[in-house]
Each structure stands twice: as C-alpha cells, then as structure tokens.
C-alpha positions as CSV (number, residue, x, y, z in Angstrom):
1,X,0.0,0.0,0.0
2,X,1.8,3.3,-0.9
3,X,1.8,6.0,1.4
4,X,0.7,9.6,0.8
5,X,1.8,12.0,3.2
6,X,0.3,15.7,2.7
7,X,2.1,18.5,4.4
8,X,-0.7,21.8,5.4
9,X,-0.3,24.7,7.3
10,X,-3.4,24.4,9.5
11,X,-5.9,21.7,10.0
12,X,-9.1,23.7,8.8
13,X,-7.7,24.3,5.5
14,X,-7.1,20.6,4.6
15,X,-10.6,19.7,6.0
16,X,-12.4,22.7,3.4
17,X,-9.4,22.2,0.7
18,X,-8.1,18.7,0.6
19,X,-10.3,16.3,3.1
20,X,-12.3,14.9,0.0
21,X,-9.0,14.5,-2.0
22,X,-7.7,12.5,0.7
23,X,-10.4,10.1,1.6
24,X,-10.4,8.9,-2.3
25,X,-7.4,8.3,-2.3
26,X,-7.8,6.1,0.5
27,X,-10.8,4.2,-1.4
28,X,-8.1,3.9,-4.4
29,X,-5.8,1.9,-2.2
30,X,-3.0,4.9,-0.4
31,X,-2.3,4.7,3.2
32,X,-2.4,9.0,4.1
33,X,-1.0,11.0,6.9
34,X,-1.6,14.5,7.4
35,X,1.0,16.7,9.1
36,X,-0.6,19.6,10.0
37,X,-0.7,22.5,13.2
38,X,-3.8,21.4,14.6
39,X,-7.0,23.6,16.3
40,X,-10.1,21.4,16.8
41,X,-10.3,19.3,13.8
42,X,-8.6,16.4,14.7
43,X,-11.2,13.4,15.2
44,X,-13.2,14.6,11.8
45,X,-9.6,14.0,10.0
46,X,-8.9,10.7,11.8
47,X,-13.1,9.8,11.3
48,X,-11.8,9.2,7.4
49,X,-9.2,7.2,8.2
50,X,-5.9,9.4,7.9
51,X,-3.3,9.6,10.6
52,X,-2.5,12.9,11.7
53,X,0.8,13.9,12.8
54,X,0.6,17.5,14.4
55,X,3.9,19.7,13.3
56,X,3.8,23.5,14.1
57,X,4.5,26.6,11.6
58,X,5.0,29.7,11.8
59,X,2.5,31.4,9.4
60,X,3.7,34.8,9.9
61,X,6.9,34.9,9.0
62,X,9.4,33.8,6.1
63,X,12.9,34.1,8.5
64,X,15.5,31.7,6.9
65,X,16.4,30.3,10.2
66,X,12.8,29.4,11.3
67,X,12.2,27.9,8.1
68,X,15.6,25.7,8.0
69,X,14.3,24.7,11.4
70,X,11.1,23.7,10.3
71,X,12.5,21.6,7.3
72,X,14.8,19.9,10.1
73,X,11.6,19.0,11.9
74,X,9.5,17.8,9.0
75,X,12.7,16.0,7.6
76,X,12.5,13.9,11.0
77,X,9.3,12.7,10.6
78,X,9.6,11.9,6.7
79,X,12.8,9.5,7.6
80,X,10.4,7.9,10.6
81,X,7.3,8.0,8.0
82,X,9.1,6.6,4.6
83,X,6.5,8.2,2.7
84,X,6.0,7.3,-1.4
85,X,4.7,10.6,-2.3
86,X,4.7,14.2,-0.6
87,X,1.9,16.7,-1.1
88,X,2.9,19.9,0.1
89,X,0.1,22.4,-0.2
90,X,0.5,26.2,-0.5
91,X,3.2,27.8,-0.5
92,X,5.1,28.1,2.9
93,X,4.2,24.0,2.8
94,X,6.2,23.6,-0.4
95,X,9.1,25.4,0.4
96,X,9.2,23.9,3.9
97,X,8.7,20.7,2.7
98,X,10.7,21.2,-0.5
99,X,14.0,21.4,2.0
100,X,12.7,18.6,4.0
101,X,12.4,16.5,0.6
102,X,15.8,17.6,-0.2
103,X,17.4,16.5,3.2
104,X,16.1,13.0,2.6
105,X,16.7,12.6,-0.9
106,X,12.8,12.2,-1.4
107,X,12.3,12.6,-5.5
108,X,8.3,11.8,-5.6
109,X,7.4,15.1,-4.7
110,X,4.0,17.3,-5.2
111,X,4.1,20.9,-4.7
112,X,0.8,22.5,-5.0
113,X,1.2,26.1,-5.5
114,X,-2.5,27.7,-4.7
115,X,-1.2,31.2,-5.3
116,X,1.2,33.6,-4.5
117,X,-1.0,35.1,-2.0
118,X,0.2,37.7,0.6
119,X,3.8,37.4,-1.0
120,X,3.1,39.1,-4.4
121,X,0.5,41.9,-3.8
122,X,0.8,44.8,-3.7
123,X,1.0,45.4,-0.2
124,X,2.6,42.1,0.4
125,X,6.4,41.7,2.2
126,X,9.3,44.0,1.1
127,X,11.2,43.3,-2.5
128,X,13.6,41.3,-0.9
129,X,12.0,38.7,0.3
130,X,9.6,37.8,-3.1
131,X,13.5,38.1,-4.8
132,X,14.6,35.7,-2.3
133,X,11.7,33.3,-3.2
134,X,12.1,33.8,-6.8
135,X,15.5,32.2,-6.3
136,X,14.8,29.6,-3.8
137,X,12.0,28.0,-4.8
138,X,13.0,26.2,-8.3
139,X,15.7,24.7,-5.7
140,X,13.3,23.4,-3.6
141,X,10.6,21.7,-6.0
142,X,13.3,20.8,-8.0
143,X,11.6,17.4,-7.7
144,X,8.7,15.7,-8.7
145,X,6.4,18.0,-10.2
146,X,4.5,21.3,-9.4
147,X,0.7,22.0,-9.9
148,X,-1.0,25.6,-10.7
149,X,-4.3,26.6,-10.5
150,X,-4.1,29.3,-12.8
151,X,-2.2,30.5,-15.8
152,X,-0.6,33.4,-14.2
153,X,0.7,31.5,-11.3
154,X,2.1,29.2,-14.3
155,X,3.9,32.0,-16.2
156,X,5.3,33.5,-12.8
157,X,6.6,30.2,-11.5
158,X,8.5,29.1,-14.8
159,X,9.6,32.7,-15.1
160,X,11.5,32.1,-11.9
161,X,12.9,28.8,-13.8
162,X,11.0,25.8,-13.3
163,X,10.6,24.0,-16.4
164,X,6.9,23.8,-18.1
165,X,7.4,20.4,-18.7
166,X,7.0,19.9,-14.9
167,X,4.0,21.9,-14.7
168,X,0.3,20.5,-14.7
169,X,-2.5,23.2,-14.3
170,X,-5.0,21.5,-12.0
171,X,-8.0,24.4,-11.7
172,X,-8.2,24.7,-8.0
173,X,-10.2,22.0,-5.9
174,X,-13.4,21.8,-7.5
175,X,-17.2,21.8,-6.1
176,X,-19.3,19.5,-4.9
177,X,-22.0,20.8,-7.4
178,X,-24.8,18.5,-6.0
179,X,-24.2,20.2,-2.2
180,X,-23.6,23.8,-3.5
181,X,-26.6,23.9,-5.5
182,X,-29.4,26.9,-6.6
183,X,-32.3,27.7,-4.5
184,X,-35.3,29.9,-4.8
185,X,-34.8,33.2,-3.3
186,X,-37.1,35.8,-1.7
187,X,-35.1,38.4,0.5
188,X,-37.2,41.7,1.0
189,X,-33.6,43.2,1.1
190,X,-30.9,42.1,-1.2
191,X,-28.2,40.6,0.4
192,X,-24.7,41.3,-0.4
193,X,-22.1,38.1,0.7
194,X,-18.1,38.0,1.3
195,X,-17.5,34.9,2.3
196,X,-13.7,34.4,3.2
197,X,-10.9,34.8,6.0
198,X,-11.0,38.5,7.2
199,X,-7.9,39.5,5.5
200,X,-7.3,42.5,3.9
201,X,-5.7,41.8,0.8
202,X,-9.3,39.7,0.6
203,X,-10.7,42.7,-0.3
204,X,-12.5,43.2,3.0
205,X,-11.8,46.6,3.6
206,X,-12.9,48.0,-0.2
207,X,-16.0,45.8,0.6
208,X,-16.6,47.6,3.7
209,X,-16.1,50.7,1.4
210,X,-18.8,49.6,-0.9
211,X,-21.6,49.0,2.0
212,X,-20.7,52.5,3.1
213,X,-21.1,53.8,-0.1
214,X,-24.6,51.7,-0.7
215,X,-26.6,52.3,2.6
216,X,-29.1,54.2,0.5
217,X,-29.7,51.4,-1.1
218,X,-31.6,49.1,1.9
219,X,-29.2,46.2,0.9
220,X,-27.5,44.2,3.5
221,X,-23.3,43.6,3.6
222,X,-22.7,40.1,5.0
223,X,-19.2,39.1,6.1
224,X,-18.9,35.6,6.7
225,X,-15.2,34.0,7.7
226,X,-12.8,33.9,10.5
227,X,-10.2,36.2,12.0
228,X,-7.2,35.0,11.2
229,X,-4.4,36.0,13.8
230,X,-1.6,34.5,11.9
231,X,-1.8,36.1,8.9
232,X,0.2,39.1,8.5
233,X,-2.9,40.9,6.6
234,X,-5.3,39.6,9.0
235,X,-8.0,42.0,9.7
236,X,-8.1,43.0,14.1
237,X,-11.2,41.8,15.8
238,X,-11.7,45.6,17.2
239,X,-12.0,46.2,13.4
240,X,-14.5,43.9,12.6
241,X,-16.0,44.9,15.8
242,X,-16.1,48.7,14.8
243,X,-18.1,47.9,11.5
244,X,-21.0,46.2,12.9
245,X,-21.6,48.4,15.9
246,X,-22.1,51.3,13.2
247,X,-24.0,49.1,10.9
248,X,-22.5,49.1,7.6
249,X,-22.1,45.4,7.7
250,X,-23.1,42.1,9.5
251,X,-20.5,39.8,10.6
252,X,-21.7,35.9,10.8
253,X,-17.9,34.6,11.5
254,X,-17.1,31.1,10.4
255,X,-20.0,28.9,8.8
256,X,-19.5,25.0,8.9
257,X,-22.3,24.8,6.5
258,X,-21.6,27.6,3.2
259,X,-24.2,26.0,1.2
260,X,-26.7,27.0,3.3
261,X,-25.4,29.9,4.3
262,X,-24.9,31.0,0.0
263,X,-28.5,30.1,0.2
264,X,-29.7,33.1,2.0
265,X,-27.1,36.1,-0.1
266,X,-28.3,37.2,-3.9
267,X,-24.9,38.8,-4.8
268,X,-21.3,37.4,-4.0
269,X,-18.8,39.3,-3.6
270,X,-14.5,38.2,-3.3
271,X,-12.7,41.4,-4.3
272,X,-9.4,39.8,-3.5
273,X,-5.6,41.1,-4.7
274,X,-4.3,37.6,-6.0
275,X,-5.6,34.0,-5.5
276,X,-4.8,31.0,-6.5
277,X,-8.4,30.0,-7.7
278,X,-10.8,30.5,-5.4
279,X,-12.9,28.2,-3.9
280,X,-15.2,30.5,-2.5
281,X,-16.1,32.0,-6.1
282,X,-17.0,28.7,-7.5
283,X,-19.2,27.8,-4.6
284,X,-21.0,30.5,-5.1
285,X,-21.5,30.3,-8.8
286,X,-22.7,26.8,-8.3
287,X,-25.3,28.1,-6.4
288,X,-26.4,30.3,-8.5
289,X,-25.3,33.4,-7.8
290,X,-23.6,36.6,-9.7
291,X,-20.3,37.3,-8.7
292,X,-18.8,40.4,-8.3
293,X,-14.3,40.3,-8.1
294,X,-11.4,41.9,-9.4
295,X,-9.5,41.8,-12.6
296,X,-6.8,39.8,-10.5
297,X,-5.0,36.2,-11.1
298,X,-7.3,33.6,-9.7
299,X,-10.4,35.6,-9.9
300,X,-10.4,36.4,-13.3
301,X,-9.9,32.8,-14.3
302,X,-13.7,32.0,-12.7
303,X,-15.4,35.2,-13.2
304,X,-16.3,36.2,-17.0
305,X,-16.9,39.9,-17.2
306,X,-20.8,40.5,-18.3
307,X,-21.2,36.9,-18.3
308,X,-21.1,35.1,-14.8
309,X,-20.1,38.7,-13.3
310,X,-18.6,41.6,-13.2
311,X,-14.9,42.3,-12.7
312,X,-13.6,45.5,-11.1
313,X,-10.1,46.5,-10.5
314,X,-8.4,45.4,-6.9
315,X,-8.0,48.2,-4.4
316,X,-11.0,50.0,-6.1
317,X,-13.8,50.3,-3.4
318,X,-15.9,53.3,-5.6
319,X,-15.7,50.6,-8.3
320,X,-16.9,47.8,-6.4
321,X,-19.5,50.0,-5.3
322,X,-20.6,50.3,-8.4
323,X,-20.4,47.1,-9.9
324,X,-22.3,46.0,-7.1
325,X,-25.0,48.8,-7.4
326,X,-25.9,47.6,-11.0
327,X,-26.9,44.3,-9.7
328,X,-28.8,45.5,-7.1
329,X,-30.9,47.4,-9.4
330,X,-31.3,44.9,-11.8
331,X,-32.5,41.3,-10.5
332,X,-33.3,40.1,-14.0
333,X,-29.4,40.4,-15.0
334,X,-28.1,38.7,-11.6
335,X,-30.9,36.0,-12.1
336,X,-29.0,35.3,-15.5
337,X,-25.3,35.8,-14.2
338,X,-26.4,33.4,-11.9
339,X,-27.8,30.7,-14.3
340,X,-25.0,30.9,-16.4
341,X,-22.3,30.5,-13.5
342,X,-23.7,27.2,-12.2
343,X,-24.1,25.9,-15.8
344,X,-20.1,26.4,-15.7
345,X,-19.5,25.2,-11.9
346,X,-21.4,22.3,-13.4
347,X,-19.2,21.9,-16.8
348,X,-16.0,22.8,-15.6
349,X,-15.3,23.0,-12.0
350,X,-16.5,20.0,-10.4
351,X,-15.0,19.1,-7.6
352,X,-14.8,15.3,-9.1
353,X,-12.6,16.3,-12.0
354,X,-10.5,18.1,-9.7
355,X,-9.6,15.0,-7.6
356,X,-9.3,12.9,-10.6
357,X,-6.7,14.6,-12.5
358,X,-4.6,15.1,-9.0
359,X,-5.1,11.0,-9.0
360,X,-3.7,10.9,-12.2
361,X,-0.6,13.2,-11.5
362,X,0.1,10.7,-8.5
363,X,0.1,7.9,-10.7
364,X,2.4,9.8,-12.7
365,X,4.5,10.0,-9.7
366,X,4.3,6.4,-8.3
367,X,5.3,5.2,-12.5
C-alpha cells in the first residue's frame, strides 16, 4: 500500500481544501497522513481514516532560520514515516517541505502552488524577500512535479525557472455541485455576501467601502469568515468589531455549513488582490449566484466579465460600489449571471474532475 503524506499549514484548511481528496485516495488503495498545526479538527480527520501527525509553523513569517528549522523537523518525521509521495500544499508548505524533501533525498514530490498570496500583492512583504523566493523555490521543487491553479501563477513560476514540462495546471479543488446547489430566493432586502478569512488583501476593507457607499440602497453587507491572527494581513477583531456596531455590515464569523449559508445572499462578492483560484467563487457560482471580483490572477480565471459577473479593478472600493450597485438594481441580470455561473460550476469546475486529474498526477509519480 503506498503512502501519501500531505504536508498543510493548519488543520481547517485541509478539511475545506483537501479532506475529499484525501479520503479517495484512500478508497483507491494509499495509506495518508496528514501533518498539520492542529486547532479542533482532529477526530473529523482521523473519522476518514488518515493519521494525523501535528507539526507547528510559523504562518507569519518567512525568516530563513525558522524555516531551515522547520524543514529539520519535518525531515524527521519523513525519515520515521518513509513516505512514497509528498503533497505539500500552498506555498510556505512547499518550500518547507521542498528542504525537507531535499534532506532526505525524497524525489516523488507534489508541490501545490495555490497562489502567490500575501507574498506578491501589492502590499505584500518588502522586495527582498519575493527576490529571495524567486530564487529559492526552483531549488526546492526541483523534484517531482508542481501544480498551478491558474495561468498566471504558471507563467510566474517558470519565469522564476521551473521547467513547463514539470507543470500540470490543475483548476483549484473543484465543487461538490450537488451540495452547493441553486435555490429559490425571496429576501425583502438584497443581500450582499463576502465569504472568506478576514484579511485585507481579501478585499475586506474596499468591501466595507462599498456598503458604506450603498446604505441608501436598503441592501445588506454580509461578512462571513474567521479572523485570522496568523496572517500578517489579517484584519483586528476591534475592526470587525467597529463595523457592525455602526451598521455598515453584518458579521456571521465562520460557517461550517456555506451551502446553506450562499443560500440566504443574492450577490457574491471576493474582491481579493491575488488568489490562487478561489474556492469560494466557484461555490457561489454553483449556487447560483452573480459574482462580483477583481481583474486579478485567480479571480479572473472563474469570473467572465458580463457573463457570470462583473470584474472591477483590486484596491478600487468606488468601483466595487458600483459594480455592485448595477446588480442591485437589476434582478433580471443577476438571475442570468447566476444561471450561467452554475451551468459552468457544473461543466468545468467540479469538484470530481478536480480529484481525478490530481489521482492521475500521483500515478504519474508512483510510474
């Protein structure tokens, strides 16, 4: 039985990201162990039948020395675990893991690159340090092979020198379009949704800008997400806090269930800087809803301009505003944005594609 070993920063993330991955895998014959910083989602990962091993990260930072550290502690566990394959998933995970790889000569490795994130926006770390990652990281995936969710990600990464021919452009994780699905909708107010962590290269704060802008209008601004401490653009409680006491948006915090919870909004709304491609959009367009984003890697991959949505540019709350506006006035054009986002959830995002071509890159491994 081979082993597959994925490598995530947080235990939440594989459960929403990587949980139904894992268990078919399982059902196709691997023995998989998760190491992962663990909060409370433990005993749903081991319910599935994967042994968790819990290894702590540092999500905040990008020092050398605390990552060489890291890679010292992961390498002990791959020598202890003799893994077959390694997924490492996002980007601290793959270069973490790359080293660790590297340490013990490890060649079938998987480095899931699900955007550049934090790194490469515009209000993202000094030059430095995306120079320093530009250099490092064709070292450390150096084997095995490399998947992108999106063709800018793709362009970037062999622009920093890893081969195309080691490429495969997997888009994102998919759907489950038969749980994220359209229902009828009757809200005497229309309801605007952001549904992500509260981070502000998310978009939360232009959003924020937007519902400020739009009180005339009688709509509600919905935040729904967590507060992520760890992240270095993670938006302060107080914040948050400040927003809803003067009434410009509702904050719901983390949902367990999104489908239900995408059941009650008419507009969607992710006006993030960069993503990888975003889950969160195609949920949404699988249940039937318009989506409003930015003219950003990631987002523009999902969103088709006067098609499925509209597409403003990042940083641009007046324009978001806007774009948002139009909808509101016109339910006729979100009910066909909407119609014509789940018919491409449906034909080319679902979440069963997804896991199958990463089944097949395995195979490609394992051969």
């Amino acid at each position: 039985m081979p082993k597959l070993v994925f490598v995530v920063t947080e235990d939440w993330y594989f459960v929403s990201h990587r949980l139904a991955l894992a268990t078919e895998a399982i059902r196709r014959g691997y023995e998989v162990v998760l190491v992962t910083r663990l909060s409370t989602f433990r005993s749903e990962i081991e319910r599935h039948g994967i042994r968790v091993i819990p290894f702590d990260t540092n999500r905040r930072g990008m020092n050398p020395l605390g990552v060489l550290a890291e890679a010292f502690a992961l390498a002990r566990i791959y020598r202890q675990e003799q893994p077959d394959i390694v997924h490492h998933v996002a980007l601290r995970a793959v270069m973490v893991g790359g080293l660790a790889a590297r340490l013990c000569g490890i060649d079938r490795v998987l480095s899931a690159i699900t955007g550049m994130g934090f790194l490469f926006t515009g209000g993202g770390r000094k030059p430095w340090v995306r120079q320093m990652v530009g250099w490092v990281l064709p070292q450390l995936v150096s084997r095995g092979l490399v998947i992108v969710q999106n063709s800018d990600d793709g362009r970037q990464i062999a622009q920093f020198g890893v081969p195309t021919s080691r490429l495969r452009h997997i888009a994102g994780v998919g759907v489950n379009t038969e749980k994220f699905h359209p229902v009828a909708r009757d809200n005497e107010q229309v309801m605007v949704m952001l549904a992500a962590r509260l981070l502000w290269d998310k978009g939360v704060g232009e959003f924020v800008e937007a519902a400020r802008l739009l009180q005339h209008t009688g709509a509600r601004f919905v935040l729904v997400g967590m507060i992520d401490v760890d992240n270095p653009a993670g938006v302060p409680r107080e914040q948050v806090d400040a927003w809803t006491r003067q009434g410009i948006v509702e904050w719901w915090g983390h949902q367990q269930d999104m489908a239900s919870a995408l059941s009650r909004a008419d507009i969607f709304c992710l006006p993030s800087y960069r993503e990888g491609l975003p889950k969160a959009l195609l949920e949404a367009m699988s249940c039937g809803l318009p989506c409003v984003s930015t003219d950003v890697p990631g987002c523009r991959e999902v969103v088709r301009h006067g098609d499925t949505g509209l597409l403003v540019p990042a940083g641009d709350g007046a324009a978001l505003a806007a774009a948002i506006a139009s909808l509101i006035r016109n339910p006729e054009q979100r009910l066909k944005m909407g119609a014509r986002g789940r018919q491409r959830a449906v034909d080319e995002y679902s979440e069963v594609e997804s896991i199958s071509a990463t089944m097949r890159v395995y195979e490609e491994l394992m051969n």
